[in-house]
C-alpha positions as CSV (number, residue, x, y, z in Angstrom):
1,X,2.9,8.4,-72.6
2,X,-0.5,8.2,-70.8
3,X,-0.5,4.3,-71.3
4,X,2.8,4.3,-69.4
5,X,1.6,6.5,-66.7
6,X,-1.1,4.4,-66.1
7,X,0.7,1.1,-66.4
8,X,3.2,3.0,-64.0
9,X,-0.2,3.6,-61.5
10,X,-1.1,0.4,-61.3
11,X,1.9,-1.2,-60.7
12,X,2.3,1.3,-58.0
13,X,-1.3,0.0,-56.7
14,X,0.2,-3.9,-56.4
15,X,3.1,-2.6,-54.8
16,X,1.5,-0.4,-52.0
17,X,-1.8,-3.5,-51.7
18,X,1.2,-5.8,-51.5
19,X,3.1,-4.1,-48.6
20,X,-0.3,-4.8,-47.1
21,X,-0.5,-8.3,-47.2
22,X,1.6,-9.3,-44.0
23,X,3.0,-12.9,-43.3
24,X,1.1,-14.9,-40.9
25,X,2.4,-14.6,-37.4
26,X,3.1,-18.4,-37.1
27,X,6.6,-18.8,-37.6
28,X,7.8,-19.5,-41.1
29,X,9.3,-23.4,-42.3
30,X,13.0,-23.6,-41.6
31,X,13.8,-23.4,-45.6
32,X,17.3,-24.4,-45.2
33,X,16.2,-27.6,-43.6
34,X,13.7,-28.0,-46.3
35,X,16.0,-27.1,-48.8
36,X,19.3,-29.4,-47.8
37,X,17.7,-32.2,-45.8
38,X,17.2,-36.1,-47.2
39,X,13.4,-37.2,-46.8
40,X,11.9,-33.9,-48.3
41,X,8.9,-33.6,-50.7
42,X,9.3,-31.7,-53.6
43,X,6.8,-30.2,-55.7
44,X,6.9,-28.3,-59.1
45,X,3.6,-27.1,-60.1
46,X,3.3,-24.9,-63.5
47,X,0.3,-22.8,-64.4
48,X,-1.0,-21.1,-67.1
49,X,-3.4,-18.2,-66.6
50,X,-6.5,-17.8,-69.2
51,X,-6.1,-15.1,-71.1
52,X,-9.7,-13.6,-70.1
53,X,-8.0,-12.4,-67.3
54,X,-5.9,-9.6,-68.4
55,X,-9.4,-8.7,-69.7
56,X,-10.8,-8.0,-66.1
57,X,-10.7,-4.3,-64.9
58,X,-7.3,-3.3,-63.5
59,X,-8.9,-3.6,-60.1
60,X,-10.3,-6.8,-60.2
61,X,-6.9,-8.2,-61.6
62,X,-4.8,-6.5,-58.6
63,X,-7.2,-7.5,-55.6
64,X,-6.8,-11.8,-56.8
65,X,-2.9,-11.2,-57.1
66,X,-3.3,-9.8,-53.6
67,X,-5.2,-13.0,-52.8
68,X,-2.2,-15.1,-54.4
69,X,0.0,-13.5,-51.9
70,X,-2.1,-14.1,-48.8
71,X,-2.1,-17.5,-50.3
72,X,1.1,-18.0,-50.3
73,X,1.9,-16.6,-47.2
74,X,-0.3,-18.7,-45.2
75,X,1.3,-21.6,-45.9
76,X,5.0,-20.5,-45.5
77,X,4.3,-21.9,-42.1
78,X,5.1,-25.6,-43.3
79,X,6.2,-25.1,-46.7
80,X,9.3,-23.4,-48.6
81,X,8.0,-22.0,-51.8
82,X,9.9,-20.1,-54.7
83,X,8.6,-18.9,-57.5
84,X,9.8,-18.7,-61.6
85,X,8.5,-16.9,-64.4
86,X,8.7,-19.3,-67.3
87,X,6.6,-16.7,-69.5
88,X,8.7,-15.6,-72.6
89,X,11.0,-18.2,-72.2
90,X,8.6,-21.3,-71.8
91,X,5.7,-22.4,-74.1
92,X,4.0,-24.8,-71.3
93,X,2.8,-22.4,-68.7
94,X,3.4,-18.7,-67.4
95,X,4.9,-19.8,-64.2
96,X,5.9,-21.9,-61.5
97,X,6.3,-22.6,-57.7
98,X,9.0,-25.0,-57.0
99,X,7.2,-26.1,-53.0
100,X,9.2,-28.1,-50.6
101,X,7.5,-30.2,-47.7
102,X,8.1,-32.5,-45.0
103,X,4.7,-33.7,-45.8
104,X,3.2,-34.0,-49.2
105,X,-0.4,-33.2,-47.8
106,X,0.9,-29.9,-46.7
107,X,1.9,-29.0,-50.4
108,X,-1.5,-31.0,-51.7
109,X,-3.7,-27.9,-49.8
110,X,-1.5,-25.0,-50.3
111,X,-2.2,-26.5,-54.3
112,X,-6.0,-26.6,-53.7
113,X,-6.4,-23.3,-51.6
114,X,-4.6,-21.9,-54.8
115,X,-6.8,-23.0,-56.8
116,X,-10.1,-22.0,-55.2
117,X,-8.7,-18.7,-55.1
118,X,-10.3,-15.9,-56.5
119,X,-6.8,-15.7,-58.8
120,X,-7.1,-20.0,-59.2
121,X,-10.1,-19.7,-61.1
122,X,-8.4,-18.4,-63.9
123,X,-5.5,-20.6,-63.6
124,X,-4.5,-24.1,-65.3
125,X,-2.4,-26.5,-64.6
126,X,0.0,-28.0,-67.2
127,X,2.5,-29.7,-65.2
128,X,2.7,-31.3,-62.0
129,X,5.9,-33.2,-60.9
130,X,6.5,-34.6,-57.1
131,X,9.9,-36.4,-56.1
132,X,11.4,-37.2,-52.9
133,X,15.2,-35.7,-51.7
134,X,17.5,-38.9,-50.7
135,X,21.4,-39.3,-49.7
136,X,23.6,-39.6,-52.4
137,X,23.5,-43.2,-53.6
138,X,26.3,-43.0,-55.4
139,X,29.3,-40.7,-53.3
140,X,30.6,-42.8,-51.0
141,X,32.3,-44.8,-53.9
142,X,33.2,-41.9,-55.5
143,X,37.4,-40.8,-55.3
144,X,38.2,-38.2,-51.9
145,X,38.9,-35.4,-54.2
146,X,35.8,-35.9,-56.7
147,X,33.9,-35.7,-53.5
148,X,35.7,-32.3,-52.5
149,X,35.1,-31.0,-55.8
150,X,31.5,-32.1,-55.5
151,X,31.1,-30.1,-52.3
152,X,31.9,-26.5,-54.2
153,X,28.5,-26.1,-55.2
154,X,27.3,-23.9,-58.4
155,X,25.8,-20.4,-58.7
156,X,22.5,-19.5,-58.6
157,X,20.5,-18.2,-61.1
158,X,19.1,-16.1,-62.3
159,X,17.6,-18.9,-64.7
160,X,16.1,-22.0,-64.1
161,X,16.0,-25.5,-65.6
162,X,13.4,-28.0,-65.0
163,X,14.0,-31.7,-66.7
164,X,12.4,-34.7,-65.7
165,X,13.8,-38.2,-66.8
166,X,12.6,-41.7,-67.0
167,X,14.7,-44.6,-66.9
168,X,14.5,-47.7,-69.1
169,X,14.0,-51.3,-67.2
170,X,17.1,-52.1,-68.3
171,X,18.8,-49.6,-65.7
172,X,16.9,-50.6,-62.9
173,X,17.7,-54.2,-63.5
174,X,21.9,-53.7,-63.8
175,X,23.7,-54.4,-60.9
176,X,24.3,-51.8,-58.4
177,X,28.3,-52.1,-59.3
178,X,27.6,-50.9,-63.2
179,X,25.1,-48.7,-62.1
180,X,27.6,-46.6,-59.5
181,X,30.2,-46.8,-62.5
182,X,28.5,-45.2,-65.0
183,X,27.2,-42.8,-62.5
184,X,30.8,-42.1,-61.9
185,X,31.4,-41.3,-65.4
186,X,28.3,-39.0,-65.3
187,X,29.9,-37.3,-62.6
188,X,33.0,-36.8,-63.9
189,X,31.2,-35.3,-67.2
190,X,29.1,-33.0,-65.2
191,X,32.5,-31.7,-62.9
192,X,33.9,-28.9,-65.1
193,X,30.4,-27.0,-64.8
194,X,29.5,-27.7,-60.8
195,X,30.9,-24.4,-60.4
196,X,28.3,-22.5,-62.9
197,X,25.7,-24.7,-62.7
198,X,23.3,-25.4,-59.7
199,X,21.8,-29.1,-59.3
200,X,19.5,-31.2,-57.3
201,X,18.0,-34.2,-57.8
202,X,14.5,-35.6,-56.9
203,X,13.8,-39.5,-57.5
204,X,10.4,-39.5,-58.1
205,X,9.7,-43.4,-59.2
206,X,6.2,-44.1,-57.6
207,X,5.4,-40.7,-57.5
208,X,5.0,-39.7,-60.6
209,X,5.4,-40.9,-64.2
210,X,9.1,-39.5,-64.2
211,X,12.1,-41.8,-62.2
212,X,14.1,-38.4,-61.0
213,X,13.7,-34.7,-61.8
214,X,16.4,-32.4,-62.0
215,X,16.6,-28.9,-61.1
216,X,19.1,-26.4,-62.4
217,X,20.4,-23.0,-61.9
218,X,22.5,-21.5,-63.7
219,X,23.8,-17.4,-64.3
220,X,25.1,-18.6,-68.2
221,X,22.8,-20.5,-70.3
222,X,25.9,-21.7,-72.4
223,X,27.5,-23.3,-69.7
224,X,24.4,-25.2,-69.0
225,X,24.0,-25.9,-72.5
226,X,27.4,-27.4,-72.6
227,X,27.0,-29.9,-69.4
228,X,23.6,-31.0,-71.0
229,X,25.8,-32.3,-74.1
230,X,28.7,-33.5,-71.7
231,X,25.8,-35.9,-70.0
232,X,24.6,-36.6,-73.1
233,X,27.3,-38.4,-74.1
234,X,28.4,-41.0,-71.3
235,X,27.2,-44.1,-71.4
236,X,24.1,-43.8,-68.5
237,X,22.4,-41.4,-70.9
238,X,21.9,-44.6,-73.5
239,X,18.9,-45.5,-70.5
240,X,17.4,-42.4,-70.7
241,X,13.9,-43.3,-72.3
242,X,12.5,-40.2,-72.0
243,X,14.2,-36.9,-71.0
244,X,12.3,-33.5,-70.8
245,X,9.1,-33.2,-72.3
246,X,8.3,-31.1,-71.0
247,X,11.1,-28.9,-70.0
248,X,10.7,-26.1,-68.2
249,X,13.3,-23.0,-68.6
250,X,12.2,-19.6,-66.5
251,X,13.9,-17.3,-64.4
252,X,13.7,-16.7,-60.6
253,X,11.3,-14.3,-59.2
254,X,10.7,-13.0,-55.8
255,X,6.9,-13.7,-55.3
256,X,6.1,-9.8,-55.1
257,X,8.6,-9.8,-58.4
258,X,6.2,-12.3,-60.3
259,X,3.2,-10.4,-59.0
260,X,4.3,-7.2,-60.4
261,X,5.6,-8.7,-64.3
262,X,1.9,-10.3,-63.6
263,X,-0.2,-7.3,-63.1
264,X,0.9,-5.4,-66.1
């Protein structure tokens, strides 16, 4: 009982030195824009923290997570940041921020102030994936009512799915005709769950070692589960030469959420 009242103490303490932390007055990224727009960087960076950490004085630990807010904060101005705990449900890292930029040098120094924190220094990155948002390249062939049914987008989370793919040469050397057939088939695989499961797509091809990474969300697991088995089984999937690993499975946090599962 005394553990919890002091557990419950210091959780109050991140909460109240939290509240203090105030966004900068520059006005914040238009996160929509960032969010829906072709031509958009985005980042997925997963840390884990050492475990000598949750050995510093209670103190210590909750004036750096007060540092990772201001942070995070100061570079809202250009950026749109969320924020996953993958701990408990990941082995890679114990969380992630999923950063979106119309620049990638904007996300490259929010990365770097992170890590010269006074919270960084404890921090490691494990996994580090960049992709570009692009038009549809394959929707305008696509039937008028697969198109309308492709517009009812899913729920969110509250869990996340993080799986980045590489294609085989053969792929990239079919004809753009075969290609947008097959990735009509995909489609059509994927349709029965666009209702419960989230998606976007980054192509990544240059930028990384990956070709795309896909984001999901999803409020049931299963039915992501299920659409992952769907997609395996058309024909595009046979040029999949690497899918996942790693894959990255979490849940979505507020930032003052993750702080708080953080400082206990």
């Amino acid at each position: 009982m005394i553990m919890n009242g002091l557990r419950g103490i210091g959780i109050a303490c991140v909460v109240f030195l939290l509240g203090c932390v105030t966004a900068s007055t520059a006005p914040a990224a238009d996160r929509e824009k960032l969010l829906n727009d072709p031509g958009v960087y985005g980042t997925f960076a997963a840390f884990r923290i050492d475990p000598e950490w949750g050995r510093l004085e209670q103190s210590l630990r909750i004036a750096q997570l007060t540092a990772l807010k201001g942070v995070v904060e100061q570079h809202r101005e250009k950026l749109a940041i969320d924020t996953y705990l993958l701990r408990g449900l990941s082995d890679h890292a114990d969380f992630l921020f999923r950063v979106h930029a119309a620049e990638l040098k904007d996300t490259q120094q929010f990365l770097m102030d992170l890590q010269n924190s006074s919270f960084g220094r404890y921090l490691t990155s494990v996994v580090l994936f960049n992709g570009l948002t692009k038009k549809p390249n394959y929707v305008s062939g696509f039937s008028e009512q697969m198109k309308t049914e492709l517009k009812n987008a899913g729920e969110s989370g509250p869990y996340a799915v993080v799986i980045p793919i590489r294609k085989d040469t053969e792929w990239w050397s079919l004809p753009q005709d075969k290609r947008a057939a097959m990735m009509q088939e995909h489609t059509e695989a994927a349709l029965p769950y666009n209702k419960t499961v989230k998606r976007k797509l980054y192509h990544s091809t240059g930028l990384d070692d990956f070709d795309f990474i896909t984001y999901f969300e999803t409020a049931k697991p299963e039915e992501f589960h299920s659409l992952i088995l769907a997609l395996n089984r058309v024909k595009e999937a046979k040029h999949n030469r690497r899918m996942g690993n790693p894959t990255l499975v979490g849940t979505i946090r507020s930032l003052d959420q993750l702080i708080e599962v953080l400082a206990q």
